[in-house]
N, C-alpha and C positions, 0 to 999 in steps of 0.2 A: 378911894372907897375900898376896904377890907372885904372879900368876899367872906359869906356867912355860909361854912361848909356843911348840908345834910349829910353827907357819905363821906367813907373814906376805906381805899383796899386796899391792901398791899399782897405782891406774891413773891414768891425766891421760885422760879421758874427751872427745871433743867434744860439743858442745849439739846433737847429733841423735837424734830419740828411736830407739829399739834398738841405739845403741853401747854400752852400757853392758853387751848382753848377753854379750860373752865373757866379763867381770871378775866377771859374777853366777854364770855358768857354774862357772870355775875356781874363785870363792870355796864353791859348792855340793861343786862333785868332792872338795876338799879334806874339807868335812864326811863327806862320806860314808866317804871314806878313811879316819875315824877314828870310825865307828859311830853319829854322831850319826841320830837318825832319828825320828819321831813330830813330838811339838809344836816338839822344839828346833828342827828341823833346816825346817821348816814357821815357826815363828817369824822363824828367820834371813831363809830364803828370800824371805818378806814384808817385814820389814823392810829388803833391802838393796832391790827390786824399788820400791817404795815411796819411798822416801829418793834413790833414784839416778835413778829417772822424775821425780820432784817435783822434785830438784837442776835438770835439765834443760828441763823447761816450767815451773817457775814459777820455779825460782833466776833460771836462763840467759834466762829469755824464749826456750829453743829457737833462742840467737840462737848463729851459728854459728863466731862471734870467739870467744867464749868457751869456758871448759875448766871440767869436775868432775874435781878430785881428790878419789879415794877411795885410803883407807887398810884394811885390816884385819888382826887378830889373832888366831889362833886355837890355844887349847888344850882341854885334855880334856873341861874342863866349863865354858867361857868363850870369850865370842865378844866382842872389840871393833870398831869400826868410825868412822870421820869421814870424814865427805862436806863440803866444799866447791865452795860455786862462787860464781863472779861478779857475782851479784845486789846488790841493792840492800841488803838483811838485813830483819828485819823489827827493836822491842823485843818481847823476851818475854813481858813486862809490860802488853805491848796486844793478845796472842794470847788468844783466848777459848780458857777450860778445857773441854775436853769431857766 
């Protein structure tokens, strides 16, 4: 099944930490605009807060040359998201499982 996307944002963020909050902001209003609310909407909210602070102090080093791009998607009962940034990357393969 192809998900059917109402929304869609995208930001070029810089490496200082609290930019990232309008893009959490608008990516939120949008949920809400469309009922999401409870665990989803508190999962989202975690996840982007989390991914987009981390993108910035540990992708960026917080270093201020550098850019996060973030992407996301949003429909009725699905939420996509891709964060980049300019970091060194890590292998996956050497990240311990939690």
């Amino acid at each position: 099944m192809t998900a059917q996307w109402e929304w869609t944002g995208e930001a070029d963020i810089p490496s200082r930490v609290g930019e990232h909050m309008p893009f959490l902001e608008e990516v939120l209003s949008q949920l809400e605009r469309r009922g999401w609310e409870g665990r989803d909407y508190f999962g989202v909210q975690m996840t982007l807060e989390e991914t987009l602070t981390n993108a910035i102090r540990h992708g960026n080093c917080r270093d201020e040359s550098k850019r996060v791009l973030a992407s996301c998607k949003l429909g009725p009962e699905e939420f996509w998201l891709s964060v980049e940034d300019e970091g060194e990357g890590f292998k996956r393969e050497e990240v311990a499982d939690c």
